[in-house]
KOLMAR-489586 format. One line per 3 residues: number of its first residue (from 1); their letters; for each residue x negated, y, z negated of N, C-alpha, C. Coordinates in steps of 0.02 Angstrom, whole numbers. Layout:
BEGIN
NUM = a = X Y Z X Y Z X Y Z; ...
! end
This chain:
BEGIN
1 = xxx = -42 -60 0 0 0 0 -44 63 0; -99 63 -38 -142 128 -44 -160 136 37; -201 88 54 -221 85 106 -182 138 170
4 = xxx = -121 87 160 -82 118 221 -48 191 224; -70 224 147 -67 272 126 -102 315 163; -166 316 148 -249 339 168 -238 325 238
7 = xxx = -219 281 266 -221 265 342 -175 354 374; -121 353 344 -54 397 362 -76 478 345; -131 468 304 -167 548 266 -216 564 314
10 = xxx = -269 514 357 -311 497 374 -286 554 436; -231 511 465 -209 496 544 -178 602 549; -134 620 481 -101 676 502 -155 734 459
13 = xxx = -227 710 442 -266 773 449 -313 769 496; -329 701 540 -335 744 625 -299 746 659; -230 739 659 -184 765 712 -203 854 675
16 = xxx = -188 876 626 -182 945 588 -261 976 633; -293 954 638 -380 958 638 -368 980 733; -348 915 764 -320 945 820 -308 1012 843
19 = xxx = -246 1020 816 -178 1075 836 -224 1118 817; -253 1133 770 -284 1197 748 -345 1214 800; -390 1146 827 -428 1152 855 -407 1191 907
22 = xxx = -368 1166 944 -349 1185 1013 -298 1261 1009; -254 1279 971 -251 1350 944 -300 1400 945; -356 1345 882 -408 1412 881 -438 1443 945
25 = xxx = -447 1394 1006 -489 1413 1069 -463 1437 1112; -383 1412 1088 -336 1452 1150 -337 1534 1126; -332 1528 1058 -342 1606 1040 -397 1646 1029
28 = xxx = -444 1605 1029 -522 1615 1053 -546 1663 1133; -506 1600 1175 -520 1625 1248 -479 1703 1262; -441 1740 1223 -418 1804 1240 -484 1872 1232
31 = xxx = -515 1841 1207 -580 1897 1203 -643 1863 1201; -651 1789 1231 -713 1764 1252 -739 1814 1337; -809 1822 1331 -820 1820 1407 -858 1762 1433
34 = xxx = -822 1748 1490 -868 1712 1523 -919 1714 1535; -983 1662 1486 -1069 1647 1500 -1094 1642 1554; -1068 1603 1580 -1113 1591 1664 -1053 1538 1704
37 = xxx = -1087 1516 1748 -1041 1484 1786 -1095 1431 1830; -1069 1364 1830 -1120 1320 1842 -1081 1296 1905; -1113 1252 1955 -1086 1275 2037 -1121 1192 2057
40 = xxx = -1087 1137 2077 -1117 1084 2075 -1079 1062 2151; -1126 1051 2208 -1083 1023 2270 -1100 946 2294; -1051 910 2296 -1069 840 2344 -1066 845 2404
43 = xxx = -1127 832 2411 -1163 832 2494 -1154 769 2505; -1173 764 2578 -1200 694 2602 -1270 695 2590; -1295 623 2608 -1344 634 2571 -1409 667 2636
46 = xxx = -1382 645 2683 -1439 677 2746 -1407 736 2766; -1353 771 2760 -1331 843 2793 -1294 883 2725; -1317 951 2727 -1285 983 2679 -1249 1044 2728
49 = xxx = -1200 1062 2716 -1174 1122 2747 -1141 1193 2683; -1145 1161 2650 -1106 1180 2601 -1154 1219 2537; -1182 1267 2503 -1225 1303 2474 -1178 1340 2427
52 = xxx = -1213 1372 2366 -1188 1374 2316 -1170 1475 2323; -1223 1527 2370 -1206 1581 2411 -1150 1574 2451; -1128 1529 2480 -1082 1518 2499 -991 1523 2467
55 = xxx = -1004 1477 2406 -946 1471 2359 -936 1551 2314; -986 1579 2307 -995 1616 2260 -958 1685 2322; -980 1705 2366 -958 1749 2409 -900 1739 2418
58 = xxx = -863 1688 2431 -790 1628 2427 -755 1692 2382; -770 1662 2328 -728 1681 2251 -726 1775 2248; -808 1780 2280 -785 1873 2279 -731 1911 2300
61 = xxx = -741 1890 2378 -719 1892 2406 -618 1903 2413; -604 1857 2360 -551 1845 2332 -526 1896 2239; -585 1884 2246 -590 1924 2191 -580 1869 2110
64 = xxx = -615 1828 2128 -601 1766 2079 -666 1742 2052; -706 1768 2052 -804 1788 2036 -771 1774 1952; -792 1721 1925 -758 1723 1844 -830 1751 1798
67 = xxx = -893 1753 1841 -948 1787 1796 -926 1847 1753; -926 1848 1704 -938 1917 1662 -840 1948 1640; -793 1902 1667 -731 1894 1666 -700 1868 1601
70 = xxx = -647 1906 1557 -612 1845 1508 -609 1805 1511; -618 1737 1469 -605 1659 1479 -510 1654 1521; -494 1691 1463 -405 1699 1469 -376 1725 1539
73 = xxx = -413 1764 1595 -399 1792 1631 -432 1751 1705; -447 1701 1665 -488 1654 1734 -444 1619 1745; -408 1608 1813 -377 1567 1851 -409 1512 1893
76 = xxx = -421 1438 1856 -466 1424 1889 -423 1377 1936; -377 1378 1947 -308 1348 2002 -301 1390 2065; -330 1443 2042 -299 1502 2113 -381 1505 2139
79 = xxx = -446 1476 2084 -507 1478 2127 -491 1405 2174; -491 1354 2150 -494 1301 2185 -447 1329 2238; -377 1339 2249 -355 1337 2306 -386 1365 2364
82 = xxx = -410 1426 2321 -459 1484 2383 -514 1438 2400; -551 1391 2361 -615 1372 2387 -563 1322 2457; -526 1272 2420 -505 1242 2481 -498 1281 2537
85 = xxx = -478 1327 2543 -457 1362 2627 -505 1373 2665; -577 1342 2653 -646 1360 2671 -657 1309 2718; -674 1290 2786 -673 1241 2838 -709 1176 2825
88 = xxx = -744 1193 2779 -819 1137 2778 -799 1106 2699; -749 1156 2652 -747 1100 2609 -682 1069 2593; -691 1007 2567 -659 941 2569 -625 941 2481
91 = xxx = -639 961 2456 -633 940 2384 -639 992 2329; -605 1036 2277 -637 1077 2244 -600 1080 2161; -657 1072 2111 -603 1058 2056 -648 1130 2006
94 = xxx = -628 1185 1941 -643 1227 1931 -606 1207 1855; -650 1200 1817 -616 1201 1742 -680 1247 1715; -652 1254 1630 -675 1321 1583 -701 1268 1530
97 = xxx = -756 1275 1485 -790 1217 1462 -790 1252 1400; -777 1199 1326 -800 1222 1258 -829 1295 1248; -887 1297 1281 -960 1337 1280 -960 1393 1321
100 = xxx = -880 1414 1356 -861 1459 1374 -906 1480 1440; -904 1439 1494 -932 1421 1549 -890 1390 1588; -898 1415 1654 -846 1368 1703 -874 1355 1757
103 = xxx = -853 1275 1748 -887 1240 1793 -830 1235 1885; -888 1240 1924 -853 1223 1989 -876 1166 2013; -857 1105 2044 -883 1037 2068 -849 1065 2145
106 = xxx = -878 1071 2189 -854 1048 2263 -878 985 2299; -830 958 2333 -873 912 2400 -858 945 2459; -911 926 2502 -906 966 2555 -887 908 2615
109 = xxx = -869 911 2681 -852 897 2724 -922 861 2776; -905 813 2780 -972 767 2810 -947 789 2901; -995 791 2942 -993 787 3019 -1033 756 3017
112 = xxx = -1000 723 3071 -1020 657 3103 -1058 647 3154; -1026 681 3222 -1042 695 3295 -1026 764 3325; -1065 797 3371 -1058 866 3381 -1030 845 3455
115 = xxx = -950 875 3490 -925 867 3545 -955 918 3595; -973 899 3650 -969 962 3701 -933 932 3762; -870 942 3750 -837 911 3824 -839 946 3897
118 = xxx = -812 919 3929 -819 939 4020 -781 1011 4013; -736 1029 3967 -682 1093 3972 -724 1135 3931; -771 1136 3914 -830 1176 3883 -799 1180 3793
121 = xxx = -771 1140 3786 -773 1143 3708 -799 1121 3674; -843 1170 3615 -896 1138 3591 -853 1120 3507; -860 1064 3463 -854 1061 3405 -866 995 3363
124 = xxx = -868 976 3299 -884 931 3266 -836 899 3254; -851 839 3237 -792 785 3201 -813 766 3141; -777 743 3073 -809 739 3023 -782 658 2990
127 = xxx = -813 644 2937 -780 564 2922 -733 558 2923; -664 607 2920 -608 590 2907 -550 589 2976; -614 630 3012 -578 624 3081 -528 707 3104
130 = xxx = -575 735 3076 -547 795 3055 -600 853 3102; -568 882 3150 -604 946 3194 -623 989 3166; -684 1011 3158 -738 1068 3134 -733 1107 3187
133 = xxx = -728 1190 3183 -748 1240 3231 -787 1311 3211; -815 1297 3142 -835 1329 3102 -901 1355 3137; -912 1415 3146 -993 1423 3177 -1047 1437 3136
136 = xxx = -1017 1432 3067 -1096 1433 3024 -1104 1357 3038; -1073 1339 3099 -1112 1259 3047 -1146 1233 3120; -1230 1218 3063 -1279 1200 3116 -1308 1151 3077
139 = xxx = -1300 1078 3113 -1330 1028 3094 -1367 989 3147; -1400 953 3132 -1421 899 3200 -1401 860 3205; -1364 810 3251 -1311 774 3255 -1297 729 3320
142 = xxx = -1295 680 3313 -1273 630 3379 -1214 670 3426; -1257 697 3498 -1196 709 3533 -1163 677 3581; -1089 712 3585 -1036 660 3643 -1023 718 3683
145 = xxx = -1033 691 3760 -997 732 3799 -970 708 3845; -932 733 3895 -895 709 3944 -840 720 3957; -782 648 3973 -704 679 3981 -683 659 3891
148 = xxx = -677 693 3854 -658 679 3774 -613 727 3752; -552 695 3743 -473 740 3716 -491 737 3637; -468 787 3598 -465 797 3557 -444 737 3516
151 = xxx = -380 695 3543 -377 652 3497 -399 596 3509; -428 586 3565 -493 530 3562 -557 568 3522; -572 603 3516 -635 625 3453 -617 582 3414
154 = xxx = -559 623 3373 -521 607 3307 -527 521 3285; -523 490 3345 -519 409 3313 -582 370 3361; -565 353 3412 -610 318 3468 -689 337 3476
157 = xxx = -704 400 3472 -778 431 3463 -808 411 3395; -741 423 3343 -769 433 3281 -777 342 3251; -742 288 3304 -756 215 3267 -828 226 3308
160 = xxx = -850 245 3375 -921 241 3412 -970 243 3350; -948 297 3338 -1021 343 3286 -1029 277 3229; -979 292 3199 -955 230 3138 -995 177 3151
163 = xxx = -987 152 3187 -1025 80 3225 -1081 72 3219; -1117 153 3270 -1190 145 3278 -1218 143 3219; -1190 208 3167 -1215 217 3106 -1215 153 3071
166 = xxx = -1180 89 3062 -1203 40 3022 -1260 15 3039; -1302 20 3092 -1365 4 3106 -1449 54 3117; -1462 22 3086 -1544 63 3103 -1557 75 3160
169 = xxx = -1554 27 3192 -1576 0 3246 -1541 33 3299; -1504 72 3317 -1442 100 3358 -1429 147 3326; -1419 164 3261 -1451 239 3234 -1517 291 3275
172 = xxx = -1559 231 3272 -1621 273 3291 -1619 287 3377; -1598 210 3403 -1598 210 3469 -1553 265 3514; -1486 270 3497 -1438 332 3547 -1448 409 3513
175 = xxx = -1459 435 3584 -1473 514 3564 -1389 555 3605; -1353 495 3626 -1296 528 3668 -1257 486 3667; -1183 506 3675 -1099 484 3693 -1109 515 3739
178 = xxx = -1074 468 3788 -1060 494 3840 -986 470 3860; -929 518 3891 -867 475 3894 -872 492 4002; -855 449 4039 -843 463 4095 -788 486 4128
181 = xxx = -782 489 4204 -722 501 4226 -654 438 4207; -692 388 4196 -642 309 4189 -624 327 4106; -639 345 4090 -642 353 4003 -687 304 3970
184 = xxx = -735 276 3996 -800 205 3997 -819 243 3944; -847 214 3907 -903 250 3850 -975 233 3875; -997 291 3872 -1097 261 3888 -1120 266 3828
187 = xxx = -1188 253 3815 -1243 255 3770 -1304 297 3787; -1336 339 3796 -1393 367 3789 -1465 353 3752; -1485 282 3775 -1547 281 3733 -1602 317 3728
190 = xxx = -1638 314 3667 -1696 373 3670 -1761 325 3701; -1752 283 3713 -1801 241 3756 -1786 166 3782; -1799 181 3861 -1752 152 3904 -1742 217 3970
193 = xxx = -1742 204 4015 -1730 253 4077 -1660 224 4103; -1606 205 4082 -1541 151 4086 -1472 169 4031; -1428 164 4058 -1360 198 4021 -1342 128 3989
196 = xxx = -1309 120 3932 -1294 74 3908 -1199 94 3906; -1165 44 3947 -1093 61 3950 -1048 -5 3888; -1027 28 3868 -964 -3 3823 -902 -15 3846
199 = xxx = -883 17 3902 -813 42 3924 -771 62 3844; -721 4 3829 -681 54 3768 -702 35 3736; -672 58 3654 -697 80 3605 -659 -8 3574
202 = xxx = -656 -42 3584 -635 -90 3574 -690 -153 3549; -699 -171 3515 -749 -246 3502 -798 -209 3477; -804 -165 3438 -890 -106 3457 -940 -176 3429
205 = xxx = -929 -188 3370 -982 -225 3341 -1006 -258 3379; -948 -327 3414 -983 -362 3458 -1020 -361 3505; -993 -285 3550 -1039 -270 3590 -1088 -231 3590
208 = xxx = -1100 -202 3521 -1183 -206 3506 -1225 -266 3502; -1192 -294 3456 -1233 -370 3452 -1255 -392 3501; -1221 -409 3567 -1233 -416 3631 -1305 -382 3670
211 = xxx = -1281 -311 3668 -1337 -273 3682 -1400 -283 3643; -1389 -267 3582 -1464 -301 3532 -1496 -354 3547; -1471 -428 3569 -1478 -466 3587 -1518 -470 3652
214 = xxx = -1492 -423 3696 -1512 -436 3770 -1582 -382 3759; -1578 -336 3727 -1624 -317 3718 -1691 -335 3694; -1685 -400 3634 -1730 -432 3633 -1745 -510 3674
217 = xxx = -1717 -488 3698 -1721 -568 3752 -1724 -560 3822; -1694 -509 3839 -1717 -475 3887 -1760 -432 3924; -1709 -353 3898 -1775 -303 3907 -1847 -291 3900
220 = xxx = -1860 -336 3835 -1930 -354 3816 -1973 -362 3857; -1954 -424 3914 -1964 -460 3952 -1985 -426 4034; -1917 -410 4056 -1933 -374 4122 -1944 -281 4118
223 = xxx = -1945 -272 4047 -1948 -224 4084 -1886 -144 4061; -1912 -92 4019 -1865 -63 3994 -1829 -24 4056; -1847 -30 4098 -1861 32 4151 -1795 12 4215
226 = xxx = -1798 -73 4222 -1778 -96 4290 -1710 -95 4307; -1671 -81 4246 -1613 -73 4265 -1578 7 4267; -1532 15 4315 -1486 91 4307 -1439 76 4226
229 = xxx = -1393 25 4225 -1366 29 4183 -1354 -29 4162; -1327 -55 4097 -1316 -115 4064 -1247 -112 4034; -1201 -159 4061 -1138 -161 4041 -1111 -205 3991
232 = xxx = -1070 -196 3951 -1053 -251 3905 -960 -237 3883; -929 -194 3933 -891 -176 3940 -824 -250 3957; -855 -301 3972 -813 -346 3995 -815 -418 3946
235 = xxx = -772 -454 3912 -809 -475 3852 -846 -541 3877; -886 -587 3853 -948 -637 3851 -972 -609 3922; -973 -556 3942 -1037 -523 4012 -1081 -502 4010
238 = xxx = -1125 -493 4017 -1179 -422 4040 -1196 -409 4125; -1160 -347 4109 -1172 -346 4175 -1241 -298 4198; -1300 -310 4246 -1346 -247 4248 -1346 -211 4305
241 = xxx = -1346 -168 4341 -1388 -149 4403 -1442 -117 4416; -1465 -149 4462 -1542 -107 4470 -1555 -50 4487; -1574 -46 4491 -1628 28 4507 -1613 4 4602
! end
């Protein structure tokens, strides 16, 4: 009985310990100023677009700069929304900390492939499949060009990239997409004088594998040079022509 006494005294002087806590800071934050402001972004890990001059100009701009600002008068719901409206970022969360500091976490927006199609439009695609037209943004980047509709970027370009990127080996090797008049997909190797065709975006894995394959069992052999192009567009084929 004592016990469950002490348990019940225990339990409603930190609930009491609580309420007061969170009172005191709420009535704290009416004449705290804001210390500093800490600014943390998820990048990818090989491309950053996204900088912390960047966010900070964001919030001025808006007039939401919480440096040197009441704790109480910081809206950090109306910063995140404003950071979202920003092209490149993906993600933005803004809370006010014990220590009277507010933290910003952003992620930023990954690109993938940089488009330059036949209708002269230049722009990026990003992991989510999502059109970049932002002109601060300069990265180096696998390009596609050719006949490419917007919503073939969006999915069909963007499984290409996807693909190559699971490999080193085809990472390192294509410096180009190429889409044709047929809508064929090419390859652009960075060594090799020869187009590597996929036609669609269909089987990708396999028909890398294919190509990898012929490449070491082949090309090795006769010769990086002897063919115009190498097809794998048709399934168990390779097709080559010469030079």
């Amino acid at each position: 009985m004592i016990k469950k006494i002490l348990s019940i005294l225990v339990a409603l002087i930190f609930t009491g310990y609580m309420v007061f806590s969170i009172l005191f800071m709420s009535e704290g934050d009416n004449d705290r100023i804001c210390q500093g402001v800490g600014i943390h972004i998820k990048d990818s890990l090989d491309i950053s677009i996204v900088n912390s001059d960047m966010i900070c100009d964001l919030l001025e701009s808006g007039n939401l700069q919480p440096q040197g600002k009441l704790l109480d008068a910081i809206d950090t719901k109306s910063m995140e929304d404003l950071l979202l409206t920003h092209p490149l970022i993906a993600a933005a969360e803004c809370y006010k900390t014990s220590g009277g500091e507010v933290k910003i976490i952003v992620r930023s927006k990954v690109p993938m492939v940089r488009v330059m199609n036949n209708r002269g439009e230049d722009y990026y695609v990003d992991s989510r499949g999502e059109l970049l037209t932002h002109r601060m943004l300069s990265v180096h980047l696998l390009v596609a060009t050719g006949y490419i509709e917007r919503s073939f970027a969006s999915k069909e370009l963007l499984d290409v990239v996807n693909a190559i990127n699971k490999s080193d080996f085809w990472k390192a090797q294509i410096v180009q997409i190429n889409v044709n008049r047929d809508r064929h997909i090419e390859l652009v190797p960075r060594v090799g004088n020869h187009l590597l065709i996929l036609g669609s975006a269909d089987d990708l894995e396999n028909k890398l594998d294919r190509l990898f394959n012929f490449y070491g069992k082949g090309l090795d052999k006769i010769g990086w040079n002897k063919y115009r192009s190498v097809s794998v567009a048709y399934a168990n084929q390779i097709v080559c022509k010469k030079r």
